[in-house]
C-alpha positions in Angstrom: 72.5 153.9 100.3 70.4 154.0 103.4 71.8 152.5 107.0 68.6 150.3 106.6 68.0 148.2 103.6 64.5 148.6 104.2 64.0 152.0 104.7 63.4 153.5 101.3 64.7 157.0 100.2 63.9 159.4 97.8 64.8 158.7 94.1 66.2 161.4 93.5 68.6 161.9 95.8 69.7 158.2 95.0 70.0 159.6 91.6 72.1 162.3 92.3 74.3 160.3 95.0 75.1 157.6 92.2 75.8 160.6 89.0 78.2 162.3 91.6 80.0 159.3 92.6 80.1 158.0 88.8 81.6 161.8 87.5 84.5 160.9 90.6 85.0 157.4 89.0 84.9 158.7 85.5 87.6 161.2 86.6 89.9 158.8 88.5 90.0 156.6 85.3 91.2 159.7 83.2 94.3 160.3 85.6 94.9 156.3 85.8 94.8 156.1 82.0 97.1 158.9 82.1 99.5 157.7 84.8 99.5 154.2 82.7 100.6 156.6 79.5 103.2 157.7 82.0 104.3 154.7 82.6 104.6 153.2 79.1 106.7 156.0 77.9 108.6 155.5 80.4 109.3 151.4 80.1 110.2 152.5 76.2 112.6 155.2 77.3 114.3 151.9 79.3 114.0 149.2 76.5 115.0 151.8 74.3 118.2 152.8 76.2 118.9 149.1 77.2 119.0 148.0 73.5 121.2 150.8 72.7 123.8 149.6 75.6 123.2 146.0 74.4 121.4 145.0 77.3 118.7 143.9 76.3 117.8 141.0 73.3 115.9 142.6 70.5 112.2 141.5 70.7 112.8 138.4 68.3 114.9 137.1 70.5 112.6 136.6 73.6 111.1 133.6 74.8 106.7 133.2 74.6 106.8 134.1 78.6 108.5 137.7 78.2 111.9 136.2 79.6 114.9 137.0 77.4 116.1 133.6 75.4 119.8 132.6 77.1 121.5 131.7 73.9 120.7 134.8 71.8 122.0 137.2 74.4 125.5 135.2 75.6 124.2 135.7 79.3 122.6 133.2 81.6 123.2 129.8 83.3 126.0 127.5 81.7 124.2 124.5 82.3 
């Protein structure tokens, strides 16, 4: 974009400032979509292994919010 709003320039460069910038954002959303895969295979990995060392409630178990229900896993307050 021009340093003055009213100062017009030429089409086509605008065109070809705005299709370079979208083919960066187009490739920064590939490697965030990857790093997210990344990082779901790696919160599994942890469920997984918590549930195998019993330290985790199975997914029945939990409460609406995501937080573990109390009673099902022996662990909490002892209100």
């Amino acid at each position: 974009m021009p340093p003055d709003p009213d100062e017009h320039s030429d089409p086509v460069v605008t065109s070809v400032s705005l299709a370079a910038e979208a083919a960066l954002l187009e490739a920064r959303l590939r490697m965030l979509r990857e790093e997210i895969g990344h990082v779901d295979m790696r919160i599994k990995a942890v469920s997984d292994t918590l549930r195998l060392l019993g330290g985790a409630a199975p997914p029945a178990a939990e409460a609406p919010d995501g937080e573990e229900c109390c009673e099902s896993s022996g662990r909490g307050s002892t209100e």
